[in-house]
C-alpha positions as CSV (number, residue, x, y, z in Angstrom):
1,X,29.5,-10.3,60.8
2,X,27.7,-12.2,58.0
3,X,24.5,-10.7,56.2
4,X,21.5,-13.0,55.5
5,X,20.1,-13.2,52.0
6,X,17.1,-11.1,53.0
7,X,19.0,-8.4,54.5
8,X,20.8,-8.1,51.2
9,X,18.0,-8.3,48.6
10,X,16.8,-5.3,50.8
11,X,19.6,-3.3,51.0
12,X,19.9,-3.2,46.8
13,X,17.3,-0.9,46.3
14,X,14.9,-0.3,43.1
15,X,15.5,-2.4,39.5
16,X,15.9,-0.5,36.4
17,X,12.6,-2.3,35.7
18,X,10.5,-1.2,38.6
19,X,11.8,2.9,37.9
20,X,10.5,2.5,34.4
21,X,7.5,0.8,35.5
22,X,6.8,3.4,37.8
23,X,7.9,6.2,35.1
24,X,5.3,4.9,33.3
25,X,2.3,4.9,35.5
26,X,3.1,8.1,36.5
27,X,3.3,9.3,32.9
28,X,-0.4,7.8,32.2
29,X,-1.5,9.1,35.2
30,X,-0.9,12.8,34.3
31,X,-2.2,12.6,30.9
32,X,-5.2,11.4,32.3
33,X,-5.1,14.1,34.6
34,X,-4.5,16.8,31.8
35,X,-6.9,15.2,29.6
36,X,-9.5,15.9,32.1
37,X,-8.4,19.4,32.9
38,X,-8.5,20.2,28.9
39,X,-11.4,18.4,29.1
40,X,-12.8,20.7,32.0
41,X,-11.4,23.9,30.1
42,X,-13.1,23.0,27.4
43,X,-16.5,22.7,29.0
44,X,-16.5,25.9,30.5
45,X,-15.4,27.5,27.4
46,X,-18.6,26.3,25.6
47,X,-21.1,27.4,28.5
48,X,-19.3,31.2,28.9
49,X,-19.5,31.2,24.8
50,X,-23.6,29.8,25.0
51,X,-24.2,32.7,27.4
52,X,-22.0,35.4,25.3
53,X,-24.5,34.1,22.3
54,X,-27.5,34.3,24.6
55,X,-26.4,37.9,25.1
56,X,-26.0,38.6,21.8
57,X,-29.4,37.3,20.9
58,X,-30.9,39.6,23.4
59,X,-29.3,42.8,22.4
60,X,-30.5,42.1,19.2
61,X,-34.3,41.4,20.2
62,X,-34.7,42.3,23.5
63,X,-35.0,40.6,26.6
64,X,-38.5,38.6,26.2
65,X,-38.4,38.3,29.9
66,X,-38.6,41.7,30.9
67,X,-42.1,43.4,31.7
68,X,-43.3,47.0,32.6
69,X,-47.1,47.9,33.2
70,X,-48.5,44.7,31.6
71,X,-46.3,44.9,28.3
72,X,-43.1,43.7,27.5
73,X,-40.4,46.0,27.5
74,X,-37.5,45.6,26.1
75,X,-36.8,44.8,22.1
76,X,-33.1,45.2,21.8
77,X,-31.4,47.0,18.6
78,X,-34.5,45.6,16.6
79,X,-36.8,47.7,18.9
80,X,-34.9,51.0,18.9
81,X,-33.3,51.0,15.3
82,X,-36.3,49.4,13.4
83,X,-34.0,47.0,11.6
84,X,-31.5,44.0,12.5
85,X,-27.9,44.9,13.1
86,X,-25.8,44.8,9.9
87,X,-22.7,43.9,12.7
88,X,-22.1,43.5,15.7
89,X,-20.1,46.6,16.5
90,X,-23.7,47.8,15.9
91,X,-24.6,47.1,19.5
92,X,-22.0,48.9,21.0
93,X,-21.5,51.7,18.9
94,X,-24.0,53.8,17.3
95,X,-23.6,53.1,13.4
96,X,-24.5,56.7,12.1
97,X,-25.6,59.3,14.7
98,X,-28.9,57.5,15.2
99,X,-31.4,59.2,17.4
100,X,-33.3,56.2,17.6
101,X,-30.2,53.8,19.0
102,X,-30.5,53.6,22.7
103,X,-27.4,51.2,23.0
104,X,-24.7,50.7,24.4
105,X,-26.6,46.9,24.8
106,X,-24.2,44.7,25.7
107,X,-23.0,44.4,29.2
108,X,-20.4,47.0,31.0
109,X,-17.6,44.6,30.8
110,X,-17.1,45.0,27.7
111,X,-16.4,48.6,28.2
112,X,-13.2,47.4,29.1
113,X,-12.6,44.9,26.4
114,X,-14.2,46.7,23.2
115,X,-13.4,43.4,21.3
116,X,-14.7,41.0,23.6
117,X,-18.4,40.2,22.6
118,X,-17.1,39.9,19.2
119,X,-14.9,36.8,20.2
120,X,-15.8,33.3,21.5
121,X,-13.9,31.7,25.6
122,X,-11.2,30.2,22.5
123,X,-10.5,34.0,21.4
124,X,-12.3,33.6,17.9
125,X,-14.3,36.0,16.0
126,X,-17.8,35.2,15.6
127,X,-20.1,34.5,13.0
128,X,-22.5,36.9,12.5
129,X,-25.0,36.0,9.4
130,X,-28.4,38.0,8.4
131,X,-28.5,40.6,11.0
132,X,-30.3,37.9,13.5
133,X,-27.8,34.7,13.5
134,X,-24.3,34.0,15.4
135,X,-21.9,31.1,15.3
136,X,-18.9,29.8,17.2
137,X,-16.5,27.1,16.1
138,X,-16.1,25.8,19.5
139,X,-12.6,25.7,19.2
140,X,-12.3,23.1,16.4
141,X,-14.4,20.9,18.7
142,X,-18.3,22.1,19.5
143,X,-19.6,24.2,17.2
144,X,-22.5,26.5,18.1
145,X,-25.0,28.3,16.7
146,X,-27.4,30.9,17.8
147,X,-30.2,33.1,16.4
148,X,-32.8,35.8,17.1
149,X,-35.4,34.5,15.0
150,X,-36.0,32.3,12.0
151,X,-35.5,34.8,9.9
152,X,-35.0,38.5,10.4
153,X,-38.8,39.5,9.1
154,X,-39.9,37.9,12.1
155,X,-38.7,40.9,13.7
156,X,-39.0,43.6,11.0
157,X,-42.1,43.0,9.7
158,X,-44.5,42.0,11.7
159,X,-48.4,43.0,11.2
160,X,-50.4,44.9,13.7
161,X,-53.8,44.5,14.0
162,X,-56.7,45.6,15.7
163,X,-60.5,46.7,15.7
164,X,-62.9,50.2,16.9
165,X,-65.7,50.7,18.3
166,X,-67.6,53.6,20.4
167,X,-68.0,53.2,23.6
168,X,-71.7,51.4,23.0
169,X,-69.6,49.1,21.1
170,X,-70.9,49.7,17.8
171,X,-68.4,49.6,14.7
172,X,-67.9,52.4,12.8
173,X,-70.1,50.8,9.8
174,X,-70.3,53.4,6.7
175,X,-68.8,56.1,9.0
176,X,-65.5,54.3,8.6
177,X,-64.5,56.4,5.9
178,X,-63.6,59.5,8.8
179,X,-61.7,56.9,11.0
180,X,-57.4,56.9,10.3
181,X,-56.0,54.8,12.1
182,X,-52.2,55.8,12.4
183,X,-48.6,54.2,14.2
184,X,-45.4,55.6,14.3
185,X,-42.3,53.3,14.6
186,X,-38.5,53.5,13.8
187,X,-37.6,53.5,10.0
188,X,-34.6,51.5,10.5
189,X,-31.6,54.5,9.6
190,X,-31.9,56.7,12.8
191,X,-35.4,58.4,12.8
192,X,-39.1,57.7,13.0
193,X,-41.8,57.3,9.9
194,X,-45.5,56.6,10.3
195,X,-48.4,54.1,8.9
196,X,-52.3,54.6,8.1
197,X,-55.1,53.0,7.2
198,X,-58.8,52.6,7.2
199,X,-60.8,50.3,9.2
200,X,-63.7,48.8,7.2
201,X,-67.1,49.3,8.3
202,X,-67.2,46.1,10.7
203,X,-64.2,47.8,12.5
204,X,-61.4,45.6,12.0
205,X,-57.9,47.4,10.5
206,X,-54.7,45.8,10.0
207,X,-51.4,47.3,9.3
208,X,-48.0,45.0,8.3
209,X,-44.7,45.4,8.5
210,X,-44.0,46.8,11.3
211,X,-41.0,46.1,13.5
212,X,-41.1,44.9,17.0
213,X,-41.6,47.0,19.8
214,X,-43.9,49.4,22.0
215,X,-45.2,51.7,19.5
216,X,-47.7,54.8,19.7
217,X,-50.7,54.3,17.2
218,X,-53.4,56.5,17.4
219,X,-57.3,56.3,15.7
220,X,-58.6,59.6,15.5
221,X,-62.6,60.0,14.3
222,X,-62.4,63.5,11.9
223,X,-66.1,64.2,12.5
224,X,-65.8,64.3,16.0
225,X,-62.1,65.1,16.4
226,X,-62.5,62.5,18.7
227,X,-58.6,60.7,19.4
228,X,-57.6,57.9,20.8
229,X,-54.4,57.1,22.2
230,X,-53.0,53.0,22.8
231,X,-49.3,51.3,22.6
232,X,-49.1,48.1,20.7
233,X,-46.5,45.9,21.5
234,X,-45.5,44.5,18.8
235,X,-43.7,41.0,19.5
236,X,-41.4,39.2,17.0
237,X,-43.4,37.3,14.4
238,X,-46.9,37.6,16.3
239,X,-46.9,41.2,15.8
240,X,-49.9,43.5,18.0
241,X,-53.5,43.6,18.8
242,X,-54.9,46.9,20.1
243,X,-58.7,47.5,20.9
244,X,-60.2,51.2,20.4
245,X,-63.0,52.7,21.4
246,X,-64.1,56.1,20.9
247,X,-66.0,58.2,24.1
248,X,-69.9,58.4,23.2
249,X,-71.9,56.5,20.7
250,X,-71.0,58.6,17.4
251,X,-71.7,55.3,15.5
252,X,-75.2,54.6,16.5
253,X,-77.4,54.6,13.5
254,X,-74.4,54.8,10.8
255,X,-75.0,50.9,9.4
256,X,-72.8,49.6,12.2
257,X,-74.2,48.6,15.4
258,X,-73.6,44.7,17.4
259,X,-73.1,41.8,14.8
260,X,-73.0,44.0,11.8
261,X,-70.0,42.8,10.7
262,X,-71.3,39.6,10.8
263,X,-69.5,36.3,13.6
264,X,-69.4,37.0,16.6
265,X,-68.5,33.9,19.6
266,X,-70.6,32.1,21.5
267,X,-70.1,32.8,25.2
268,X,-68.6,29.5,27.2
269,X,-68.1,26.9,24.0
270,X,-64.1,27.6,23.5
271,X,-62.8,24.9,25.1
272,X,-59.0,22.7,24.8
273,X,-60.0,19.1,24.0
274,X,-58.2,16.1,23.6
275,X,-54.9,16.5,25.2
276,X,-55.7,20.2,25.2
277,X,-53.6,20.4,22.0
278,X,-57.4,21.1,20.1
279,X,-59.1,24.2,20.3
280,X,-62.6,23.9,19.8
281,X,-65.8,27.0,19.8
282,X,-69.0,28.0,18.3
283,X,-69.2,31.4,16.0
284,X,-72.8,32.8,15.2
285,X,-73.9,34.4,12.1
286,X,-75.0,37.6,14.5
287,X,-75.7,39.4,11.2
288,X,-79.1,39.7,9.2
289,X,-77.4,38.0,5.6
290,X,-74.6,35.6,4.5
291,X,-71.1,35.7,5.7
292,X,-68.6,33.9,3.6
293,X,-65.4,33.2,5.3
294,X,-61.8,32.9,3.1
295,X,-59.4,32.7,6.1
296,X,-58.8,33.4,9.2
297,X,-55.9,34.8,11.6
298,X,-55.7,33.4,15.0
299,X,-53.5,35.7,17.5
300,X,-52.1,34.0,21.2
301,X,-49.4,34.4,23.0
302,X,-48.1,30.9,24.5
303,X,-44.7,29.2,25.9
304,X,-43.1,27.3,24.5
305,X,-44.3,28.8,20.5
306,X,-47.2,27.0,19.6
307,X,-48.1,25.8,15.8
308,X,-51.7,24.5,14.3
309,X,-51.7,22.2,12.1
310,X,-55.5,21.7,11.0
311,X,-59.2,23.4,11.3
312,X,-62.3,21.9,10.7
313,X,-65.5,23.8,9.7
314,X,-68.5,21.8,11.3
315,X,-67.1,18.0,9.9
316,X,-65.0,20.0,7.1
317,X,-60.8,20.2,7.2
318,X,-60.6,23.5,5.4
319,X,-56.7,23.6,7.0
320,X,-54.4,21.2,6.6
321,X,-50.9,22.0,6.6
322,X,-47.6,20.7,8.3
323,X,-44.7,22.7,6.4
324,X,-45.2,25.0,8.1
325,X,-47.8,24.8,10.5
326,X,-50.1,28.0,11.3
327,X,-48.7,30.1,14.3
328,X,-50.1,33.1,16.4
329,X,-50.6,35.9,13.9
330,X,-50.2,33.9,10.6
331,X,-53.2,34.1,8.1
332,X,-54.8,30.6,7.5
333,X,-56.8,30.6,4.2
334,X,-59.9,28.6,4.5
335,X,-60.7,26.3,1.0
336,X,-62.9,25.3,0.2
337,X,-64.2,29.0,1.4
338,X,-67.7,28.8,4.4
339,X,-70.5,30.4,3.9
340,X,-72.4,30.8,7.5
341,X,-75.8,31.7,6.9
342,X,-77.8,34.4,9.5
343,X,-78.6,33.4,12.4
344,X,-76.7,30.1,12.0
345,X,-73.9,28.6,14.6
346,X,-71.0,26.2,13.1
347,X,-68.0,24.7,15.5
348,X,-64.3,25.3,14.6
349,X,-61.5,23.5,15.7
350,X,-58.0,24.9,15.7
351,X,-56.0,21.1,15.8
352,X,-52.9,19.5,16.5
353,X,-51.0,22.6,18.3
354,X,-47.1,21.6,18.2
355,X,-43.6,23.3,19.4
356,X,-42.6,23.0,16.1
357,X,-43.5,25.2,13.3
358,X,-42.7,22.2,11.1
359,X,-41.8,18.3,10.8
360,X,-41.9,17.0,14.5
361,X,-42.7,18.7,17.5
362,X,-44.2,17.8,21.1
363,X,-48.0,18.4,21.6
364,X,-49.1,21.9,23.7
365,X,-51.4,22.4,26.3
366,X,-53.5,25.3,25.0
367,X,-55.9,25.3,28.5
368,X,-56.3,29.1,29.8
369,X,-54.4,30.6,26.3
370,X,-56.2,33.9,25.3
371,X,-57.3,33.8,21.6
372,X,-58.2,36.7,19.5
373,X,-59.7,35.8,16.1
374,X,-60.6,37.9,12.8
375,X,-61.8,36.7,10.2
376,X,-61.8,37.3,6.5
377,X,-65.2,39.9,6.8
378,X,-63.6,41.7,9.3
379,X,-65.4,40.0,12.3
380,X,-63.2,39.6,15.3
381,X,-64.0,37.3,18.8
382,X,-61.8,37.0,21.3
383,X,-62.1,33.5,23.7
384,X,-60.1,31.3,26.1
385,X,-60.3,27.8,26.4
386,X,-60.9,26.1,29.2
């Protein structure tokens, strides 16, 4: 029986051709198909090494997120040791029989790999730069780069600051001599050390220095033996602002008494303007002569960080600066200097709040932000915008 044509052009199977051809395709299909799975790999390397640095960070300065009783928490090494981690084995094992590390304060899993939070997903050691800052290569491919502060005073040395009064209210005027104001706080090598000072008559003290963390300070009035007792919080850059006020009136009739020291705020004028990125209230001259004015020091607390830019005294800039901008806790020198006469009211405007401490940045809401305020004399208001 004869076969047609067809039936053998059928029969004769695949060309050389065609299995090359097909070779081929399937050859660019699974390079396309590993490409994408390294690809993949690669991706989740970079987000398990992001939240290994975020971890880091944390250890270092605490989790920011964490609250008990109205304060935050939790500061990390930084908080416990006084100081920033010289390396990282820091936060895993105590570095000299401190009695002030609290650590371990990385995760339990790496109880089990005691080398792990020192390497990157691609097995790499870290970076670990200043005490505050850590970097990945990414593998050759992404590198990354995070840090606990700008730089590692922001969480060393931070100022504390705060005012006294008797219960009345009055400020200790010339009684402020008998007044020591005193905090203790980890010395950075294991134990604890203290600080003191003297408020000045208006009742304003500050202290600097001091690292973050919940730390005991005390004011004690020697003629009375009167003591109080508070915890400032001290939060990385911002630093603390704690309030006293001593049981009785002990100050009545000692040159303090209301508006001796001078500015106090007028009730209901703070208000956020504009695109609520200005701050804008009155201050009156509550005292019975001159106050001269050098600089101020604005303290908030605000996410994202929020940075000033300018103030204006009445229709005067007497602020102007963009590298860097003003943030909660920095002092702001006034120039020319203000005189506000008794009895007189002037409006100030903290301006241009920013996310960036520097060059560009995104405008802030500052609507409902708590300010506290002291001034160069000592004089300290406390407002929030509306």
């Amino acid at each position: 029986m004869t076969r047609t044509r067809q039936q053998i052009w059928r029969s004769r199977g695949f060309t050389l051709i065609e299995i090359l051809m097909t070779i081929v395709v399937i050859g660019i299909l699974a390079t396309v198909a590993l490409r994408s799975l390294q690809s993949g790999i690669d991706q989740s390397r970079v987000r398990e090494t992001q939240e290994e640095m975020d971890e880091l960070v944390m250890a270092i300065e605490g989790n920011p997120g964490l609250y008990a009783n109205g304060l935050r928490s939790d500061f990390g090494y930084v908080g416990d040791v006084g100081t920033v981690p010289s390396t990282l084995d820091n936060l895993m094992t105590n570095p000299g029989s401190y009695a002030t590390w609290k650590g371990p304060y990385m995760g339990r899993r790496f109880t089990q790999d005691a080398d792990g939070y020192k390497r990157d997903a691609w097995g790499n050691l870290y970076t670990f730069a200043s005490g505050i800052t850590i970097s990945s290569t990414g593998g050759g491919t992404t590198a990354m780069t995070k840090s606990a502060a700008s730089v590692s005073t922001d969480l060393t040395s931070t100022p504390v600051i705060g005012t006294i009064t008797d219960a009345a209210g009055n400020p200790p005027g010339d009684s402020s001599v008998a007044i020591t104001v005193r905090i203790t706080y980890p010395n950075g090598t294991g134990s604890t050390t203290s600080a003191t000072t003297t408020p000045n008559n208006g009742g304003a003290f500050s202290m600097s220095g001091i690292p973050i963390g919940n730390h005991t300070i005390t004011a004690v009035y020697r003629a009375t033996a009167d003591t109080v007792y508070a915890l400032a919080s001290s939060l990385p850059k911002t630093g603390a602002f704690v309030n006293f006020r001593l049981p009785g009136s002990p100050f009545a009739g000692s040159g303090g008494g209301v508006g001796s020291s001078g500015i106090e705020y007028v009730s209901g004028t703070a208000q956020a303007t504009g695109a609520g990125d200005t701050v804008q209230f009155n201050i009156r001259n509550a005292g019975s002569s001159n106050v001269t004015i050098t600089s101020l020091r604005a303290v908030y607390s605000h996410s994202p960080n929020a940075y000033y830019e300018f103030i204006k005294w009445g229709g005067t800039t007497v602020f102007n600066n963009n590298d860097p901008r003003a943030g909660s806790g920095d002092t702001a020198p006034i120039s020319p200097s203000q005189t506000i006469a008794a009895g007189a009211t002037v409006t100030l405007k903290l301006m241009r709040f920013l996310t960036a401490d520097e060059g560009s940045g995104s405008a802030v809401d500052m609507t409902g932000t708590s300010f506290t305020i002291t001034f160069s004399d000592g004089s300290v208001i406390t407002f929030t915008p509306v």
